[in-house]
Structures are given as C-alpha cells and as structure tokens.
C-alpha positions as CSV (number, residue, x, y, z in Angstrom):
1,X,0.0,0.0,0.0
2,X,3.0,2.7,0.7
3,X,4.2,1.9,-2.5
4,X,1.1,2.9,-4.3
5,X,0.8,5.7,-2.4
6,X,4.1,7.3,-3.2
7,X,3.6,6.0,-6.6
8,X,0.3,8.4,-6.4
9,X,2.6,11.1,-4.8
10,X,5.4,11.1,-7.7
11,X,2.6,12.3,-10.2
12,X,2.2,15.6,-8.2
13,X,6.2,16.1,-7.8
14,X,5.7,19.1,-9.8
15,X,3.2,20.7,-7.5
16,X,5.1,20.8,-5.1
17,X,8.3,22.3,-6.9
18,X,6.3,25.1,-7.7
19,X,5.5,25.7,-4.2
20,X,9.5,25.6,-3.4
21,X,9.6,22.5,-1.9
22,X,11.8,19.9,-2.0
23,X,10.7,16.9,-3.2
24,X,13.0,13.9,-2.7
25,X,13.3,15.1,0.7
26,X,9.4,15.2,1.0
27,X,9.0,11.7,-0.3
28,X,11.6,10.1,2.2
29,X,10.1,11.8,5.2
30,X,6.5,10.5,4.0
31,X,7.9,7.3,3.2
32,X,9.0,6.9,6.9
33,X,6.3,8.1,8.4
34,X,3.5,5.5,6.3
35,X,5.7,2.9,7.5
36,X,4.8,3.8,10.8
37,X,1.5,4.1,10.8
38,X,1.1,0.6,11.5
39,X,2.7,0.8,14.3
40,X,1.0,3.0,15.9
41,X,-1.9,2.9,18.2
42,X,-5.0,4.3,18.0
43,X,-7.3,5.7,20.1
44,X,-9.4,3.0,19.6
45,X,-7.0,0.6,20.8
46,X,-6.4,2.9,23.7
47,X,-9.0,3.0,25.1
48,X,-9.9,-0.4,25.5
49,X,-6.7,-1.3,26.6
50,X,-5.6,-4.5,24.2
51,X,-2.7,-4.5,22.1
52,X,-3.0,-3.3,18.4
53,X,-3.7,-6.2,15.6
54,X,-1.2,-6.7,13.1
55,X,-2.3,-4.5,10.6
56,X,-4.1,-2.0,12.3
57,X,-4.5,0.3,9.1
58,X,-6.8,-2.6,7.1
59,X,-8.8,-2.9,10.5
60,X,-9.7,0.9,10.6
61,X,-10.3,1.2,6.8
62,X,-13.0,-1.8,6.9
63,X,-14.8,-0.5,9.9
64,X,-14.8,2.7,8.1
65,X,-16.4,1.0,5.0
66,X,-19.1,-0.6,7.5
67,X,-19.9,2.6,8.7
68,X,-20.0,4.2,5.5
69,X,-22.8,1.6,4.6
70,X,-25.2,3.1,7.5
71,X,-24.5,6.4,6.0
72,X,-25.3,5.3,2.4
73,X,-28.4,4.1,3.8
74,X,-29.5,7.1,5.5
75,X,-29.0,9.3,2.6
76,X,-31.1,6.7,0.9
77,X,-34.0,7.8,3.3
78,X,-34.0,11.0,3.1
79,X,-35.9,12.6,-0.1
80,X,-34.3,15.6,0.0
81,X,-31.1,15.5,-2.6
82,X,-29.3,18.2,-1.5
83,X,-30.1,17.6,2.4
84,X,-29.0,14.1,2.1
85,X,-25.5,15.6,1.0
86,X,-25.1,18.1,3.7
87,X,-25.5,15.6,6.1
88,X,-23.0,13.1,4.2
89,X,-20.4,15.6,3.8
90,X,-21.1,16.7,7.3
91,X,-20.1,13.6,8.1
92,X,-17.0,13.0,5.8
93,X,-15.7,16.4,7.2
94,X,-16.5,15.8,11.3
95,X,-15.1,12.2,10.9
96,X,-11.8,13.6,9.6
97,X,-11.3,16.4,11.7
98,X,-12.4,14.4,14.7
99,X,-10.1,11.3,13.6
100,X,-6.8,14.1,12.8
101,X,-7.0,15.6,16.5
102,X,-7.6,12.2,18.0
103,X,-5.2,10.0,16.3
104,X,-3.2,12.3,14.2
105,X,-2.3,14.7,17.1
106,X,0.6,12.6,18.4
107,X,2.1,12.6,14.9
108,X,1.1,16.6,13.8
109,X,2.7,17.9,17.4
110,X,5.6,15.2,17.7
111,X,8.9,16.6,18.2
112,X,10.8,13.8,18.6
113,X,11.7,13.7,15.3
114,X,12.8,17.6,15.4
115,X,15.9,16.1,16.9
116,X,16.8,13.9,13.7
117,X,15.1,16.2,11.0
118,X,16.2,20.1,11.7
119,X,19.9,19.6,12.0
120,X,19.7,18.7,8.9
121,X,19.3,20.9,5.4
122,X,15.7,20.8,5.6
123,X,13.7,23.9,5.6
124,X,10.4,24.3,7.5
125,X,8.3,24.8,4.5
126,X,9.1,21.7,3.3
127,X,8.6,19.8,6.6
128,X,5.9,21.1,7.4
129,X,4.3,20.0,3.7
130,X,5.7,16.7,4.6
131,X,3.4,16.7,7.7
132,X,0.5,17.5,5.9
133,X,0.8,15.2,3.3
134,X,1.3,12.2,5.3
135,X,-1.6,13.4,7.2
136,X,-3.9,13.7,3.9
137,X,-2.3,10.8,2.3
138,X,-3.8,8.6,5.6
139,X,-6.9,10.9,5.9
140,X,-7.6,10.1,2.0
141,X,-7.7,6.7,2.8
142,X,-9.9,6.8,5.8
143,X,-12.4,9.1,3.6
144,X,-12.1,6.9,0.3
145,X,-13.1,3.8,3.1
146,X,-16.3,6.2,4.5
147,X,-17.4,7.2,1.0
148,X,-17.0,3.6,-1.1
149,X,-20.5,2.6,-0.2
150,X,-22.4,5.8,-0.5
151,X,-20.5,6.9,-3.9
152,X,-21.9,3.4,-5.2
153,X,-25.3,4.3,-4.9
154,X,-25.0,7.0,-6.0
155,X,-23.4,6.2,-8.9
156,X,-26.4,4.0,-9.0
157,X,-28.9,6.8,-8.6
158,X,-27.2,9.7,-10.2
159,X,-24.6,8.5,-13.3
160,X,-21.5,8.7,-14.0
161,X,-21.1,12.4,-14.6
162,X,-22.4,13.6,-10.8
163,X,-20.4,10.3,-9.4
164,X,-17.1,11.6,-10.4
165,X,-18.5,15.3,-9.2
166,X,-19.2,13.3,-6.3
167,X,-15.5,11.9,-5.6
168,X,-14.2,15.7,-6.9
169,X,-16.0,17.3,-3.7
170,X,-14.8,14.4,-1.3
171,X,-11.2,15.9,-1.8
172,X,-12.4,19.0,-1.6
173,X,-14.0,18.5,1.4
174,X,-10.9,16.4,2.6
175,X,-8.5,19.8,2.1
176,X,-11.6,21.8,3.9
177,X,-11.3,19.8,6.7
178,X,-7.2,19.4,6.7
179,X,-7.1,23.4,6.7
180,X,-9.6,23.9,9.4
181,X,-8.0,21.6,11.3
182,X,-4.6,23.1,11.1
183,X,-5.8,26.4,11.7
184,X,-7.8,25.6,15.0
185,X,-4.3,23.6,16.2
186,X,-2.3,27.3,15.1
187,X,-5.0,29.4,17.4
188,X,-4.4,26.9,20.4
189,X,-0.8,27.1,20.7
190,X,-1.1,31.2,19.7
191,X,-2.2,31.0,23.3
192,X,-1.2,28.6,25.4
193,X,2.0,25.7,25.4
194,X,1.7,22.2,25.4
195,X,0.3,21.3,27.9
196,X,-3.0,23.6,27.3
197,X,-3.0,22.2,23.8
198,X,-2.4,18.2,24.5
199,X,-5.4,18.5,27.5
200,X,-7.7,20.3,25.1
201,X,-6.7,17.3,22.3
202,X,-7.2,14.7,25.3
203,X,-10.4,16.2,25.6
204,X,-11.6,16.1,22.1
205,X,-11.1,12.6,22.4
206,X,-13.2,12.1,25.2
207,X,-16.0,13.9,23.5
208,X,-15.6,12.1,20.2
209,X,-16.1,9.1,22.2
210,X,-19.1,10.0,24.0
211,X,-20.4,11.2,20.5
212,X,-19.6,8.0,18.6
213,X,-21.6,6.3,21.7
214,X,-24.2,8.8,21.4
215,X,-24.6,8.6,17.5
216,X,-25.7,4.4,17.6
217,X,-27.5,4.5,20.1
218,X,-30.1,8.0,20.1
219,X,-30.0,8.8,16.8
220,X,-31.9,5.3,15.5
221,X,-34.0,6.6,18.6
222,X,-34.8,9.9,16.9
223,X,-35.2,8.9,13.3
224,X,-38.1,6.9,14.5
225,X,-39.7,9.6,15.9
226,X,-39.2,12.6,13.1
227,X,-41.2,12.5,9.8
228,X,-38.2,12.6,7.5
229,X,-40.2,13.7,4.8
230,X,-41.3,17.1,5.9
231,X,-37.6,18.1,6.2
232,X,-36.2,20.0,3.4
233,X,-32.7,22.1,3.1
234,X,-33.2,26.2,1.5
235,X,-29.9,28.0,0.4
236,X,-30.0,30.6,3.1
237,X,-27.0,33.5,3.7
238,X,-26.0,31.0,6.6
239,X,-25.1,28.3,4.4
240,X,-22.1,29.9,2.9
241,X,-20.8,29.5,6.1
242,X,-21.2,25.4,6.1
243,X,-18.6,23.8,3.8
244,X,-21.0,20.7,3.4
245,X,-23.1,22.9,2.1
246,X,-21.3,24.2,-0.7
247,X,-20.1,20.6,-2.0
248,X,-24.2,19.9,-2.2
249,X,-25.1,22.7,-3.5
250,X,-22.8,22.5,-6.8
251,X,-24.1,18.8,-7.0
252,X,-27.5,20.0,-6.6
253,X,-26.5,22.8,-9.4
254,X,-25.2,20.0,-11.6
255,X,-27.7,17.2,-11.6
256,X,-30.7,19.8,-12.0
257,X,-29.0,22.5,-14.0
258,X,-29.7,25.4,-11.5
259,X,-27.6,28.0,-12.1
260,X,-29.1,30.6,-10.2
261,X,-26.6,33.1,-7.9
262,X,-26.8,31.1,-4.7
263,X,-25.9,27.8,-6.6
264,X,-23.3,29.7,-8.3
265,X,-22.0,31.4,-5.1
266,X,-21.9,28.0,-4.2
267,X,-19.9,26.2,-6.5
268,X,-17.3,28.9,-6.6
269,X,-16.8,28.7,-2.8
270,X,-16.6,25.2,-3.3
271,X,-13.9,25.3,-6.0
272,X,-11.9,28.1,-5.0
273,X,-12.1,28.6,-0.8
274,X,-10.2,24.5,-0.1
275,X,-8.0,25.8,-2.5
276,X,-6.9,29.0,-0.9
277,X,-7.1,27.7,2.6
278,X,-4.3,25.1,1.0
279,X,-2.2,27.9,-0.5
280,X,-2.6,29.9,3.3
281,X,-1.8,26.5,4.7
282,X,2.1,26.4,3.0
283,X,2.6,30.4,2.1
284,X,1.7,31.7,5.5
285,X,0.7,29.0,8.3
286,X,3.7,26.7,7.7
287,X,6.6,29.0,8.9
288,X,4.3,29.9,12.3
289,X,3.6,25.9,12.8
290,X,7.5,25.1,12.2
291,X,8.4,27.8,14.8
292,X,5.7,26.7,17.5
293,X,6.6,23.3,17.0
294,X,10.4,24.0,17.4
295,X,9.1,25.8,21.0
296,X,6.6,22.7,22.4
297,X,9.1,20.3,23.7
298,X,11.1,24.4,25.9
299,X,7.1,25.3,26.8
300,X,6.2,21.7,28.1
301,X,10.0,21.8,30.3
302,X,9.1,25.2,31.4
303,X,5.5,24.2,32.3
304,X,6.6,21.7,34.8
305,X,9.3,23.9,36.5
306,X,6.7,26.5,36.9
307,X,3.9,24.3,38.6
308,X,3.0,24.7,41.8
309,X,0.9,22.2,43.9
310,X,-1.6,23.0,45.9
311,X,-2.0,20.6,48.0
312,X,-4.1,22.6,51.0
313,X,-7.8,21.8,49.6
314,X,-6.2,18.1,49.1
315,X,-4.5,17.7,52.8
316,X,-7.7,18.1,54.1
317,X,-9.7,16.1,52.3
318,X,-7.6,13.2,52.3
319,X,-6.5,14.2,56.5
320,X,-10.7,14.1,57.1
321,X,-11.7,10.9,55.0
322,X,-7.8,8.4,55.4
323,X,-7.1,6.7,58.7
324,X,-3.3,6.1,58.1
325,X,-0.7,7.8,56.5
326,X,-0.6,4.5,53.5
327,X,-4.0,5.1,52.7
328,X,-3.8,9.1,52.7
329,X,-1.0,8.9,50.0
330,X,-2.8,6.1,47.9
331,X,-5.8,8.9,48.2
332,X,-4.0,11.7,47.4
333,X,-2.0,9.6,44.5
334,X,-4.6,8.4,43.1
335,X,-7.0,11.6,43.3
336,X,-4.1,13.6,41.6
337,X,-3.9,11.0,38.2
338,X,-7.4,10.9,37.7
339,X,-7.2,14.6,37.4
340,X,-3.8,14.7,35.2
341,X,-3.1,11.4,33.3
342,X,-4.4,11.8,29.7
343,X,-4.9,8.3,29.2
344,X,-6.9,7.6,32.6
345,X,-9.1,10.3,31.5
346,X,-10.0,9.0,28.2
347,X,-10.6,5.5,29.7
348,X,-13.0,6.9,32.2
349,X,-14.2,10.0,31.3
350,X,-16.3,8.9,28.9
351,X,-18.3,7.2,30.8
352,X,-19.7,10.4,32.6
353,X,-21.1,11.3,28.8
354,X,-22.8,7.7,28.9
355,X,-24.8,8.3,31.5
356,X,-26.3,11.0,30.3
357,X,-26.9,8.8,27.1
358,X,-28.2,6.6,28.7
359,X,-30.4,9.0,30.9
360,X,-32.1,9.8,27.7
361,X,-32.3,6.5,26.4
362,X,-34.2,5.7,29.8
363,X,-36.3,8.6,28.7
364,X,-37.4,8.1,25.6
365,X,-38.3,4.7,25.9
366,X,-42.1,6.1,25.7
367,X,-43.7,6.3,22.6
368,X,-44.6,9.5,23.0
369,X,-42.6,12.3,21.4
370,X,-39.9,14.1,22.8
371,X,-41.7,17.5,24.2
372,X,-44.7,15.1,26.2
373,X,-42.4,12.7,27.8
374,X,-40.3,15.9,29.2
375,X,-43.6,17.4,30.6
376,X,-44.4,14.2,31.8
377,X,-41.2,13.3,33.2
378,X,-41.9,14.4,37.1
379,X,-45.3,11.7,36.9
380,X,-42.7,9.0,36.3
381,X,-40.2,7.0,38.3
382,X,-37.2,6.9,35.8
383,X,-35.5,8.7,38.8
384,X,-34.6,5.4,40.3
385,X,-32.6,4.5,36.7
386,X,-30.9,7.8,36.8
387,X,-29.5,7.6,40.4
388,X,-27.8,4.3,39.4
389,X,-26.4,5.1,36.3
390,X,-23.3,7.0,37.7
391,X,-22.3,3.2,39.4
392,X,-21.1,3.2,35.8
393,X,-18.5,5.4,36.2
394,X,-17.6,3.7,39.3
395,X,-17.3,0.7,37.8
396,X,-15.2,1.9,34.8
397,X,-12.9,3.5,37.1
398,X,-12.6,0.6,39.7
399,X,-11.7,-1.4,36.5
400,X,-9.2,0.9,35.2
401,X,-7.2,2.2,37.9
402,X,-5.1,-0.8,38.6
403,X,-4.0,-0.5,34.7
404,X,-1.2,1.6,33.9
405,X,1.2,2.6,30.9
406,X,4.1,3.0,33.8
407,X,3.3,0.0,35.9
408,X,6.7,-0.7,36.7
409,X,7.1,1.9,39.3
410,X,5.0,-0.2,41.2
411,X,8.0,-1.7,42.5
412,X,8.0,1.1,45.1
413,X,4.7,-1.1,46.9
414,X,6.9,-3.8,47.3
415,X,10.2,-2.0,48.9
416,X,8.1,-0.3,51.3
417,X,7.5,-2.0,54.7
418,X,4.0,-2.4,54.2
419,X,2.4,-5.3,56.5
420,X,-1.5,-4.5,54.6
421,X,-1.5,-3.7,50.9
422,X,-5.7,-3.0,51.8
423,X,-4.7,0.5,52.9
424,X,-3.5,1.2,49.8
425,X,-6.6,-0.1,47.8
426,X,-9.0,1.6,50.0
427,X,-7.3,4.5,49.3
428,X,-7.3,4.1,45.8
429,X,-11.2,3.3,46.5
430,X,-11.9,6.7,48.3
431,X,-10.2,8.7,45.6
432,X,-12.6,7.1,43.2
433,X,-15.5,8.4,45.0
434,X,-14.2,11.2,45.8
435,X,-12.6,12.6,42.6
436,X,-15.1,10.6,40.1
437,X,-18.4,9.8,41.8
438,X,-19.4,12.8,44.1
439,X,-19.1,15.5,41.7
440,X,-21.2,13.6,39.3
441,X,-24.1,11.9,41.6
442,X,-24.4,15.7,42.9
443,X,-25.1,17.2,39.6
444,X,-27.8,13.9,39.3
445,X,-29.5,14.7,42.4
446,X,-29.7,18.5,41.4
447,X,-31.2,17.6,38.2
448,X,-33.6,14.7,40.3
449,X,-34.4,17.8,42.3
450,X,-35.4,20.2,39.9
451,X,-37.5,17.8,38.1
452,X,-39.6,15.6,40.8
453,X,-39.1,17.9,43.4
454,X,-38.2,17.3,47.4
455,X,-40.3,14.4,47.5
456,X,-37.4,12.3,46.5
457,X,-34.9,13.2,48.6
458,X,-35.0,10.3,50.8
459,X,-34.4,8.0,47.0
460,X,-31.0,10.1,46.3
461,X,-30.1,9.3,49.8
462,X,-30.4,5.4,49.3
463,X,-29.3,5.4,46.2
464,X,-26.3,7.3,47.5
465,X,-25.5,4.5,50.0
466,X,-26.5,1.9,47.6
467,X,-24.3,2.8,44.6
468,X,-21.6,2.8,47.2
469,X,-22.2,-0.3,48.7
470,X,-22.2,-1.8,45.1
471,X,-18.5,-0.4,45.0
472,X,-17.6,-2.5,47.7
473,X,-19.3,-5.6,46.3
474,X,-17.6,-5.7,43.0
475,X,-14.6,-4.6,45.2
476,X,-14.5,-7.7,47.2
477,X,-15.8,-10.1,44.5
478,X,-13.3,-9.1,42.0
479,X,-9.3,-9.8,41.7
480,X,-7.7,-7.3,43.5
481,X,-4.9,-5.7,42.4
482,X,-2.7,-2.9,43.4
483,X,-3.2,0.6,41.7
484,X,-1.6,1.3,38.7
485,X,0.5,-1.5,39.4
486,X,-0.6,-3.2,35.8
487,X,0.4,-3.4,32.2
488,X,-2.7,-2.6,30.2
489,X,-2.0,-5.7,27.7
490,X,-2.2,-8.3,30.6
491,X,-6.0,-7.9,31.2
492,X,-8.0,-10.9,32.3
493,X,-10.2,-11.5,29.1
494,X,-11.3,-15.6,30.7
495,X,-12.4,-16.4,34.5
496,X,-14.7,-13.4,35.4
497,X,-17.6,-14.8,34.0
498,X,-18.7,-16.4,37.6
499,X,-17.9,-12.9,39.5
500,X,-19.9,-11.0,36.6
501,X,-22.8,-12.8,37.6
502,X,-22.4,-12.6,41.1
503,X,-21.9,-9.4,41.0
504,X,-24.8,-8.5,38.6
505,X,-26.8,-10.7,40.9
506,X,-26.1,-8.5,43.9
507,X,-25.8,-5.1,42.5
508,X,-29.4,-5.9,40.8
509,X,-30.6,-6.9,44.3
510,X,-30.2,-3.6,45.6
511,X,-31.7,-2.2,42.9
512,X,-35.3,-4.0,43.3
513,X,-34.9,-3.5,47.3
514,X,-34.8,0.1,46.6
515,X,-37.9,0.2,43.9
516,X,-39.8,-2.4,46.4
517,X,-39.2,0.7,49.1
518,X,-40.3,3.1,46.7
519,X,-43.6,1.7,46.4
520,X,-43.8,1.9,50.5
521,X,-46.4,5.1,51.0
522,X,-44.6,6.5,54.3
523,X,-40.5,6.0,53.5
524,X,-39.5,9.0,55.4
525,X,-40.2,6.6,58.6
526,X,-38.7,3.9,56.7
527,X,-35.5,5.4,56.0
528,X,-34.4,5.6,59.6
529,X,-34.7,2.2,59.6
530,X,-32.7,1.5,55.8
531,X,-30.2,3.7,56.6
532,X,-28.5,2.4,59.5
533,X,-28.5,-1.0,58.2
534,X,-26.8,0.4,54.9
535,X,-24.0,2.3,56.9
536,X,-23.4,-0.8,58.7
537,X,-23.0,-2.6,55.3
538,X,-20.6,0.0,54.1
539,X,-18.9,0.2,57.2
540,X,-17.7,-3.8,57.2
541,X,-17.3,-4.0,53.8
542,X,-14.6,-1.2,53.5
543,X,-13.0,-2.9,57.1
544,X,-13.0,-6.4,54.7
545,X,-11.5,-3.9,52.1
546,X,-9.3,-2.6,53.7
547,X,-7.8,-5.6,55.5
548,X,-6.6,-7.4,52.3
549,X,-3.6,-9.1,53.0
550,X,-0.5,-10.0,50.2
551,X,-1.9,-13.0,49.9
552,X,-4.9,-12.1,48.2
553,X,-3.0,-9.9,45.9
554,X,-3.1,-10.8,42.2
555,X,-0.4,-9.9,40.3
C-alpha cells in the first residue's frame, strides 16, 4: 500500500516544486512516516486497553467502510437530494477532523523527530508540507473507506457524470477539513504551550467518544420519531458558512442545471475557498507551525518547573476521610492521576457522557414524542434509573485504575515496609468516589431535584448508600490488584464470567430492594430504619477492604 501511495505522490512532484519544496526530501520523510503508521496505536486501541492487531490500518479502513454503509443508507432515506449531501459531507468532514485531532495529534505535534530532522538541510516549508501530506495521504484513505459505499449508490442513482462530481468534492471536502483543522491547532498554541494544547486534544477525544456512543444508540431513537419527509434544506446566507453545504449545492446545481446566484455562489466557494485555505496552509501557516513546534518540547520543560501544587484543599480532604498515613497517600495519589493522566481520563471520562446517554435512552423509551415525555417526566419513576447510572462510572474506574502505561514503578509497593496492601486499595477506592463519583451523583440529584421535586430526597439518599455499597461488592468479589501497578495488555479477558454474575446478581438486588421501598407510601419513617442497616454494610465491607492481605494480591 505505501508503494502505491508514493507511486500516487510522484505524479504531483511538480506541484510541489512550484511551491518551493523539496521533493526527494518530502517523499523520504512521507515514506518513513507510512511505514509507521502501522505501528501506531490508536485511540481505539487505547481506550480499551488491548494491544493493536497486526495491521491496524486494514482494521480501521474496513470499519470505516461498515460505517460508510449506515451512512449510504441514510442518505437513501431522506428525499431531500441536497439535504442528504449536507448531512454526508457533514459527516465526511467531522469524521476527519475528529479522527486528525484524535489520532493524528501525536504525529502533527511530535517533536521527537525535530531532533533527527532540523539539523539537517531541511527547511520548515518543506517539513511542514511533509506533515500535511502524510496526514492527507492517511486521511484520503480513511475518507475513500467512508465514501466507497455511498459513492456506489450514488453512482447507482445519479450516473457517471455527478459520481465523479461526487469523488471531486470528497477531496475538496478532505482539504476543507485538513485546513480547518490546522488552523484551530495554530489558534491553540497562539495562546497557550503544550500542555493547554495536549489537554484540550485529550479532551476532544473524550467527547468524540461519547459522541460515537451517542450517534448508535439515540439517533436510530430519533429517526423513528421525526417525519423525515417534511424536512427540506433552503440555500440561506448562513449556508455559505457550512462547507458541506457548498459541495451539495454545486451537485445540486449539476444534476438539476440550476444556475441561479446562490448555486453559483456556491460552486465557486466550493472550487476556490479548499484551494486557498491550502495555498494559506504552506505560504503563511507553515513558517508559524514550524516555529511553535520547534518551541513545544522548551514550553512543556518550562511548564513543569513553573507548577505549583496545591495541596491545601487536598490535605484536608484526604486528613478528614484516610485513617493512616498509606492510605492518605494512595488517596492523594490516586486523586491527583485521575485529574492529570491523559490516558486515565480518556478510559473513564467517557463514561460520565454515557450516562447522560443513557439517561435519555431511559427517557425516551415512551412512545410519545420528545416534548410530552419531558412534561411528563416528574409523573414517572425513571429517577430510580438515573440515580444508578453514575455506578457506571464507578465501575469503569474501579476497573481501570489498577492499569497503567508505567506500571513498573509499582515496585516502590513492594520495597516499602508495608504489613496491609488493603490501605492502599482503600485509598485508591476513596479517591474514586471522591474525585469521580461525588461530583457527578451531585449534579444527578440537582437535576432529580429540579425535576420531581423534594419528595425524593429520601431515593437520592439510598441510592447514594446503595451505589456505594455496590463499589464495595464488586470490590470484594473481583481480583484485586494494586493501583496502577498493571500493564494494560495483561487484562484478564477468561475467569470473570462467575464474579460478573455474582456481581450483577447483587448489585441488581439492591436495585429492586430500593424500587420495592419506593412503592412503600410512608419511606421518610422507613429510611431511619434503611439507613443504618446500609452504613453498617458499608462500614464492614470497606474494614474487609481494607484488611486485604499479600496474599490475596493478584499480580
């Protein structure tokens, strides 16, 4: 596959000359650097914590084609032509962007290779056009996998004519994209070094994440529920501010021979604006990226020296809720990685966006449209669903905290004269509450609150002690395994089938307990009762906890 690629490459050598750049040195730099790209992993991969296939590449590309089937079919359904392009090249354009700040950021901002490249008699201009086309080399490929499907039927539907039209506005919304991109990464590091631009990239990927989650399983949800039909798309002044909107309208203009002055404002935005954000891209942008990428690695050093802790708010948190000194600097280890470790965040992070997902899943299970079941909402008892759903982010973060990328400074756990590792994992354990589960449940109750009023206060109170004592269930059940003390590719994927069940067995339990309660008329007077017998729960459960001995240490 490289070699096609650079095959494809040599046939634009002169382009680039005319732009000043160097060529040979271009193609050995883009050479390297599609070598590598299956090697590297992705934020798929990441995220769930396995190691990468062999060729990770032909993996991506063919989910890409699957996907690209579900969008061929919902451009299918929709009657509108030119709507069912803005939505497609919507799509085309968010899936690339989203998919060069996710996986492409490591690559775009690396300045490892600074070190092997810049001594050398290589200008910027022309490294930084090797960057970019590597990046729309792989990006070409990722939208030629999206689009195969849908540019079938259309070329199906439409001929052969608006089909190669078709492909002709994929690259044009491929070089939309690319610039937009490059320009947003140039505005962030304007104003802020590394570190602000790497979080804000982490943070992308969280969101994309929660949106892919999102996309499968509400928008089906939704389809069902709008008349498609009524739904039409009118060339406003807005839309020459949508770049999917000028690639559809100069199809639109083409297969129906409108050549009005919006369809013609159109096309020429379309032919003319991917083409000048390009020549921006190398005449202007180029010589500003190579210098603030020159800068990352000094700003990132400079960063660190300048950081001050502030550990008051943190002493006393971790003084108030620890019993030992072990288990106040497991806390306050813990609590300070789930705040500052990229790669913790976009393992359980996420999850915070899928219970709101799933809150509206929950939601809309009613038949009835979207603005009676909100007015209806208070009448219901989807409250109970909702005060569970952050266990999920417990769980998640229960699961992942033993995992870690730099697992073998857990050798420190064993050189210490510790006689119970258990302080140490109910630290770990209190800093998952604390950091991950109280913020969240509190912004759950507000919202239970606001919608079904005071008269469920005493639910979010056992549902408080509930989710916790679930924590301490699957805590016990489950392997245990000192914090961060893990390599990511070692996962158990056999022998947790039993403790699932158990554990599901259990947690569900709980759950009907708490509805059986709710159907009790008087549960203020019942609640005295419940909630000693729950704190007495917790209490042992965390004492088991915390009492774990070496032996029962899995490593």
């Amino acid at each position: 596959m490289e070699k096609f690629l650079l095959k494809v490459l040599d046939t634009f050598h002169g382009v680039f000359k005319s732009f000043s750049i160097d060529y040979e040195q271009l193609r050995a730099i883009v050479a390297t650097k599609l070598i590598m790209d299956n090697r590297r992993q992705l934020v798929a991969y990441r995220r769930k914590g396995i190691k990468d296939p062999v060729n990770t590449f032909g993996l991506t590309l063919i989910f890409y084609a699957f996907i690209g089937g579900f969008v061929a079919l919902a451009m299918y359904n929709i009657p509108s032509f030119i709507l069912s392009l803005v939505v497609f090249f919507s799509y085309i354009m968010v899936m690339v962007s989203m998919t060069l700040i996710t996986d492409f950021s490591s690559i775009l901002l690396d300045t490892s290779d600074n070190t092997i490249i810049l001594p050398r008699p290589v200008d910027g201009k022309t490294l930084f056009a090797a960057r970019l086309t590597h990046i729309l080399l792989y990006l070409g490929q990722l939208a030629i996998a999206l689009s195969i499907i849908p540019s079938i039927a259309f070329l199906v539907q439409h001929g052969v004519v608006l089909f190669f039209a078709f492909w002709a506005a994929i690259g044009l919304s491929l070089l939309t994209a690319l610039f937009i991109t490059n320009a947003l990464y140039l505005l962030i590091m304007q104003f802020g070094n590394e570190e602000k631009l790497r979080s804000i990239i982490n943070y992308f990927q969280i969101i994309m994440a929660i949106a892919i989650m999102a996309s499968y399983q509400i928008l089906p949800r939704m389809i069902e529920r709008i008349d498609i039909e009524a739904f039409d798309f009118d060339i406003e002044w807005w839309s020459f501010l949508i770049p999917p909107a000028w690639m559809a309208g100069s199809l639109e203009a083409l297969k129906y021979k409108i050549y009005d002055a919006s369809h013609l404002a159109l096309i020429g935005c379309a032919l003319t604006l991917p083409l000048i954000g390009v020549f921006l891209a190398n005449k202007h942008l180029s010589p500003v990226f190579s210098r603030k990428l020159a800068t990352l690695g000094q700003d990132a050093v400079r960063a660190k020296q300048e950081r001050i802790e502030r550990r008051g708010a943190l002493s006393k948190i971790s003084g108030s809720i620890t019993r030992t000194s072990t288990e106040r600097a497991a806390f306050e280890l813990i609590y300070k990685i789930l705040g500052r470790d990229r790669k913790i965040k976009l393992k359980i992070y996420p999850s915070f966006g899928y219970v709101a997902v799933f809150g509206i899943i929950f939601m809309m299970r009613s038949r009835e449209d979207l603005a009676t079941t909100w007015a209806n909402l208070s009448e219901t008892q989807y409250h109970l669903m909702l005060l569970y759903l952050m266990f999920m982010v417990l769980q998640v973060a229960f699961h992942e905290i033993p995992y870690s990328d730099d697992f073998r400074g857990s050798w420190i756990y064993f050189s210490a004269p510790l006689q119970s590792p258990g302080e140490l994992l109910s630290g770990a354990l209190k800093a998952i509450c604390v950091r991950l589960f109280l913020p969240g449940f509190f912004i759950l109750s507000i919202f239970v609150l606001l919608i079904w009023g005071y008269r469920v206060w005493d639910d979010i109170i056992i549902a408080f002690m509930n989710n916790l004592i679930m924590l301490m269930i699957l805590a016990l059940i489950n392997k245990r395994h000192l914090p961060l003390s893990m390599a990511p590719d070692v996962r158990a994927q056999s022998g947790n089938l039993m403790r699932g069940i158990l554990t599901l067995l259990l947690i569900a339990a709980l759950g009907i307990g708490h509805f059986l309660l709710f159907l009790i008329p008087n549960k203020s007077v019942l609640l005295s009762a419940v909630l000693p017998v729950q704190a007495v729960i917790l209490y042992f459960t965390l004492r088991a906890y915390r009492s774990t001995q070496w032996s029962r240490i899995t490593l």
